[in-house]
C-alpha positions as CSV (number, residue, x, y, z in Angstrom):
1,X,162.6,-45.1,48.4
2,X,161.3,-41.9,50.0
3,X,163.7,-40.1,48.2
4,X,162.6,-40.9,45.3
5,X,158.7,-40.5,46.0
6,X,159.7,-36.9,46.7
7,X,161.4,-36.9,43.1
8,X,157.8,-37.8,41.8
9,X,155.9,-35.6,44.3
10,X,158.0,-32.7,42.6
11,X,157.9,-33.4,39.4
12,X,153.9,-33.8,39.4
13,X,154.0,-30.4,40.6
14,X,156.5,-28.6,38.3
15,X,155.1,-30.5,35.4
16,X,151.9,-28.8,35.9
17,X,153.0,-25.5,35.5
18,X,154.2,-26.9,31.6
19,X,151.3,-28.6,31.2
20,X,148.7,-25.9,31.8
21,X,150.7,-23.4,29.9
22,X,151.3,-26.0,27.0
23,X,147.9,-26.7,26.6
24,X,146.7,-23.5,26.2
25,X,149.0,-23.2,23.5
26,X,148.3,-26.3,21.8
27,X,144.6,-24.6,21.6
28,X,146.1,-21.8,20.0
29,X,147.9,-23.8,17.6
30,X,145.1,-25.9,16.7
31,X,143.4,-23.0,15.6
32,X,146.3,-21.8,13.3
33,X,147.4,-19.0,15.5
34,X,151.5,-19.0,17.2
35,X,152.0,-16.9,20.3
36,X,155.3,-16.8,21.0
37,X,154.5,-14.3,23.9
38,X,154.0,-16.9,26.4
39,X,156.7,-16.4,28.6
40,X,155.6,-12.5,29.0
41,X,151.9,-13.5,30.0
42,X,152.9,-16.2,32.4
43,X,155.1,-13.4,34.0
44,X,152.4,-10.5,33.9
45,X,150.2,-13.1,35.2
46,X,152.0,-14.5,37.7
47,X,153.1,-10.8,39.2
48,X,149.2,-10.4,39.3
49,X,147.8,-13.4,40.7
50,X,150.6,-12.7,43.3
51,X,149.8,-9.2,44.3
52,X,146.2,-10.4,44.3
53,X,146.9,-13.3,47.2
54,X,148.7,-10.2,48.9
55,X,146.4,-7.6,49.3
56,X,143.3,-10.2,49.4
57,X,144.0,-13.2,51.3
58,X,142.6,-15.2,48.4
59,X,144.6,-17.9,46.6
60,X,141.4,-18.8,44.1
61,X,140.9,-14.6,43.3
62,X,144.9,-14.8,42.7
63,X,144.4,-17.7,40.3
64,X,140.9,-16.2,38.8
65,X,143.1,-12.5,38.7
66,X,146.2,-14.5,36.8
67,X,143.5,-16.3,33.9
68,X,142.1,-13.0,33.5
69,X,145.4,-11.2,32.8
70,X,146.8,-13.6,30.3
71,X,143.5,-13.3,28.9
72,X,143.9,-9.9,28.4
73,X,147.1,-9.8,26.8
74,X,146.5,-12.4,24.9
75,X,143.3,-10.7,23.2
76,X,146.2,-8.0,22.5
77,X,147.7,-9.8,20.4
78,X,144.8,-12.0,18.9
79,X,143.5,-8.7,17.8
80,X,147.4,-7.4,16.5
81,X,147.2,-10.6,14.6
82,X,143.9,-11.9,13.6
83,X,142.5,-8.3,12.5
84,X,145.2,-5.7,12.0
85,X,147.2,-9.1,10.4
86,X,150.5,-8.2,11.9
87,X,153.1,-11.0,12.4
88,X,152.5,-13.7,14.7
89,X,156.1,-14.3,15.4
90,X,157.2,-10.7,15.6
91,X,154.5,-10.0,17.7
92,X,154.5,-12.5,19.9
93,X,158.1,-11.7,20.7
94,X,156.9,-7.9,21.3
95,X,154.6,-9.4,23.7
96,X,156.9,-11.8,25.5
97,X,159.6,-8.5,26.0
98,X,156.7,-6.4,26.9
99,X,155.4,-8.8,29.9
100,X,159.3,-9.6,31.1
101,X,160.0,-5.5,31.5
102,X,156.4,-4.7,33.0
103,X,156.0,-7.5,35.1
104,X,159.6,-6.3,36.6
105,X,158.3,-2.9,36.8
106,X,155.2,-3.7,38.7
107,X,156.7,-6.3,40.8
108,X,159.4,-4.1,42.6
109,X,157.2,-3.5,45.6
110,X,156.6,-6.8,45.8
111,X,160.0,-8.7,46.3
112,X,159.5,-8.9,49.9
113,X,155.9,-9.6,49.8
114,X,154.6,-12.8,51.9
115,X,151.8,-14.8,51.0
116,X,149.2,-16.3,53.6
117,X,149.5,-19.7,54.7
118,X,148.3,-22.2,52.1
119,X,145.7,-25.0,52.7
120,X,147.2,-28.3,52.5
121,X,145.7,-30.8,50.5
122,X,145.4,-34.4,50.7
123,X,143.0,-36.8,49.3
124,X,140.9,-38.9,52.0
125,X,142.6,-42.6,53.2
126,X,144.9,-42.1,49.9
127,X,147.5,-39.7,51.2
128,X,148.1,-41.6,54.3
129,X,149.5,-44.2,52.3
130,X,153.0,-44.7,53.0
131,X,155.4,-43.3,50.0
132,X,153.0,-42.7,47.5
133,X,150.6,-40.9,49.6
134,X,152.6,-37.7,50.4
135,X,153.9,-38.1,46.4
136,X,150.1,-38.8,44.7
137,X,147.9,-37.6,46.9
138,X,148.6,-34.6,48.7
139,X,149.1,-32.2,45.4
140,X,147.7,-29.2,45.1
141,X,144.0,-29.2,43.6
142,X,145.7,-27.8,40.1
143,X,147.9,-30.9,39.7
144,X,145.0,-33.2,39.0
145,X,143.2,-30.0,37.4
146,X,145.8,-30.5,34.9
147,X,145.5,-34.1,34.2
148,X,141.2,-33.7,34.3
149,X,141.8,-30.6,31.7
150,X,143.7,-33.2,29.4
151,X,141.0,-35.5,28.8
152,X,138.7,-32.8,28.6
153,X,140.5,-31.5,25.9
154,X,140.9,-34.8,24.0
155,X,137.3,-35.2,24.4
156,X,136.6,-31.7,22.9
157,X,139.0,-31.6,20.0
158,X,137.8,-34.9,18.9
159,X,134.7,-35.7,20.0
160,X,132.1,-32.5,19.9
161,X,131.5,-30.2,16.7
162,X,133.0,-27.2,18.4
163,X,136.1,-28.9,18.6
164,X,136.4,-30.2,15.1
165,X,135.0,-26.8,14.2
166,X,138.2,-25.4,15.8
167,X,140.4,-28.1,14.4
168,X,139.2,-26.9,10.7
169,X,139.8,-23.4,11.6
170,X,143.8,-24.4,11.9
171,X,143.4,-26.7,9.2
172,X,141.7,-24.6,5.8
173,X,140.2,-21.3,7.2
174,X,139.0,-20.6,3.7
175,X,137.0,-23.6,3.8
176,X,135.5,-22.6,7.1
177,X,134.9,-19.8,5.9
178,X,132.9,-20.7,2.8
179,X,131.2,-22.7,5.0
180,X,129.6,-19.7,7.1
181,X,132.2,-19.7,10.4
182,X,133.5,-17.0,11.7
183,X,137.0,-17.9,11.3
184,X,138.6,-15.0,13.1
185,X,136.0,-14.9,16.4
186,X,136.6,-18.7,16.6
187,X,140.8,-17.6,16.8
188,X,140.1,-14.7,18.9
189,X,138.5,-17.4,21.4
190,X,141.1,-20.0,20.8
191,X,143.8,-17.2,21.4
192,X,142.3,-15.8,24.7
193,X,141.6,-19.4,26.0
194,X,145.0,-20.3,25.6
195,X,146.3,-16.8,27.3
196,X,144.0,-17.7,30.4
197,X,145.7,-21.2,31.0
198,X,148.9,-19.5,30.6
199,X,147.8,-17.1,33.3
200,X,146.6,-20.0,35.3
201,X,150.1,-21.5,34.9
202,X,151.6,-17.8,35.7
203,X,149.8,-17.2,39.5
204,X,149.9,-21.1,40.0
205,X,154.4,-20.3,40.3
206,X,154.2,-17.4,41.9
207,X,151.5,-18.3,44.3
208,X,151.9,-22.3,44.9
209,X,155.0,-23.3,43.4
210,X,157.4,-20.8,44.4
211,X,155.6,-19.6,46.7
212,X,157.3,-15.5,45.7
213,X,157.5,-13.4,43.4
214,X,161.0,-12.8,42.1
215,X,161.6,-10.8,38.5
216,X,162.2,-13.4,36.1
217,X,160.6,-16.1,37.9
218,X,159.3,-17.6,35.0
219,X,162.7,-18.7,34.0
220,X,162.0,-20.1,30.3
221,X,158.9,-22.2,31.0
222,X,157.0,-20.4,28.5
223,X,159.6,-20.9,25.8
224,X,159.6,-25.0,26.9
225,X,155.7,-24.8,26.8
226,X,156.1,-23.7,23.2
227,X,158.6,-26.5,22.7
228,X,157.1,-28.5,24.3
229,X,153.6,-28.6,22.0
230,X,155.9,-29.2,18.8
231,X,157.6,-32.3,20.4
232,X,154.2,-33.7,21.5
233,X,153.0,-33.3,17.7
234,X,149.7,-31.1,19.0
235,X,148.4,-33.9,20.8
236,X,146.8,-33.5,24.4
237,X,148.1,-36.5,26.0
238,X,151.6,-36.1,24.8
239,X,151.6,-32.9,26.2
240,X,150.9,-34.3,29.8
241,X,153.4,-36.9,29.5
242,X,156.3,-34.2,28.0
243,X,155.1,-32.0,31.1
244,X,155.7,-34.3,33.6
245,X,159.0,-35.5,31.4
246,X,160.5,-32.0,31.6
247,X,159.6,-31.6,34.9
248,X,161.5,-34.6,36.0
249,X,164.2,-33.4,34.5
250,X,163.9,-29.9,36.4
251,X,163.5,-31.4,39.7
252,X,166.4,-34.3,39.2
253,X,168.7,-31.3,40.3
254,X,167.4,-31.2,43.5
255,X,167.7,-34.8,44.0
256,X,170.9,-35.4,42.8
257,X,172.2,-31.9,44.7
258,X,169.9,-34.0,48.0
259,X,171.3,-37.7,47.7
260,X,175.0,-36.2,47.6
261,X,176.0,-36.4,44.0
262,X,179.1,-34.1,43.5
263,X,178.0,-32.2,40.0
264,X,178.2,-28.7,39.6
265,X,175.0,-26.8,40.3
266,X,175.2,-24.7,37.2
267,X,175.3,-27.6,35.1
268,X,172.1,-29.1,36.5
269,X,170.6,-25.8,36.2
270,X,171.4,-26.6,32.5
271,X,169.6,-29.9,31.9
272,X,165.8,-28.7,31.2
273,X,167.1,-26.2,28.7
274,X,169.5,-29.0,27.3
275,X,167.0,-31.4,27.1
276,X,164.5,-29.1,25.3
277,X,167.3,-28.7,22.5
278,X,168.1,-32.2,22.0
279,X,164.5,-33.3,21.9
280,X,164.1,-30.0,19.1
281,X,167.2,-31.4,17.3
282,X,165.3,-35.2,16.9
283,X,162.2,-34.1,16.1
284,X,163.4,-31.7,13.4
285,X,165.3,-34.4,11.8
286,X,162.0,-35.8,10.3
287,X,160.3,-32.7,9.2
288,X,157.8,-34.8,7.6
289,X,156.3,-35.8,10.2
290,X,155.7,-32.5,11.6
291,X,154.1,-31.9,8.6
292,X,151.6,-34.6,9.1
293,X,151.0,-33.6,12.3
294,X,151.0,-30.0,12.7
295,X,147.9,-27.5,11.7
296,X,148.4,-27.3,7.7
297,X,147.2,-23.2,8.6
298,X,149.8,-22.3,11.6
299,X,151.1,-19.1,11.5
300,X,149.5,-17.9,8.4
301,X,147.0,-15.3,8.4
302,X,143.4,-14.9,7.0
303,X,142.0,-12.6,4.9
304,X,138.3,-13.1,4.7
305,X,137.0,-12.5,1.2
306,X,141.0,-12.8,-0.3
């Protein structure tokens, strides 16, 4: 049984790193903008927060350092694609190969690098509970961050204006637009918001996770974020409970590798990635129902006044 509390300690915690970076696209997407570049700001970012932690001591300035860069580069690329209207997709790929080749650049001095000793959490009375206590209750603050920045995003998206401002921005952006918004500021902000919880997710590897900073670290996470917003049909919720799902899967390597089961490690290694194809392969088999579900505006651009 403790074994298996572990299992869900861990996969509370890699799931996190999805669902932060997933959400932040789901935004994006909700506004009628793609990044594919996720992958290159969660590594920029997470090289950042980590130096950050390094040379500072500060685990919340290395998180604050890691929203800020994916921010950055990801009001890049809003402004690539929102005013210059270059491709999303092709630019988003420029930006995902630009953060995997500068993040290695910048992070050669820092392969060696320690971090400080972390705090360690645990929630009052709950995480002295036997089995679930060390599993539930002794996360890092980010973990239930995540699940708190879930409803607060179902909450947004459909219960204030903004939100369903933001939602009709993905949907018609003409018809926002007659209607007096200012449909590329509103995916400027969308973009940028996203870029900073991929950031987040970006120093919350390098500098919890992990805790190092190795080039590459990222691993495909960004590219499963991106998946991972399809398979949840652009809903909140779903995206928290595909995290977590992933992130089992991630983790069950471990455990199997811990309780003695004789599989090769490279093909445990395999099963996120696997399991992200499969689940692409179902959905797509209905593409009608991505229709229904997905922004009627993703990925195409707007011309104001066309």
């Amino acid at each position: 049984m403790e074994s298996y509390a572990l299992l869900l300690g861990a996969t509370l915690s890699a799931g996190t790193v999805l669902a932060l970076a997933s959400l932040g696209l789901l935004i994006n997407e909700k506004a009628g903008v793609v990044n594919l570049g996720a992958e290159g700001m969660m590594l920029c970012s997470a090289i950042a927060g980590f130096a950050t932690v390094v040379h500072t001591g500060s685990f919340a300035l290395g998180f604050v350092v890691g929203m800020a860069t994916g921010a950055l580069l990801a009001a890049i690329f809003g402004v690539l694609v929102i005013w210059l209207n270059t491709n999303q997709y092709a630019t988003g790929l420029a930006l995902s190969l630009f953060g995997t080749g500068f993040s290695a650049f910048v992070g050669i001095g820092y392969v060696q690098a320690k971090l400080p000793e972390s705090t360690r959490f645990s929630v009052p009375v709950l995480g002295d509970l036997p089995l679930i206590g060390p599993a539930l209750f002794r996360q890092h603050p980010l973990v239930y961050l995540a699940m708190a920045l879930t409803l607060a995003l179902i909450w947004f998206l459909y219960r204030t204006r903004t939100g369903l401002v933001l939602r009709s921005v993905g949907e018609s952006p003409e018809s926002a637009h007659a209607l007096g918004y200012p449909v590329r500021r509103i995916r400027l902000a969308a973009v940028m918001a996203g870029g900073a919880l991929c950031g987040l997710a970006g120093a919350y590897i390098s500098t919890v996770y992990t805790p190092l900073w190795v080039e590459g670290m990222v691993a495909g996470r960004g590219w499963i974020a991106l998946a991972l917003t399809t398979f949840a049909t652009w809903r909140p919720a779903r995206v928290l409970l595909g995290a977590y799902l992933f992130g089992g899967v991630t983790m069950l390597q471990f455990h199997m590798q811990g309780v003695g089961v004789n599989v090769p490690s490279q093909l445990l290694s395999m099963l996120p990635y696997l399991a992200t194809i499969i689940v692409l392969a179902l959905i797509s088999r209905n593409p009608a129902w991505i229709r229904v579900n997905m922004p009627a505006s993703l990925g195409k651009p707007f011309h104001p006044g066309s």
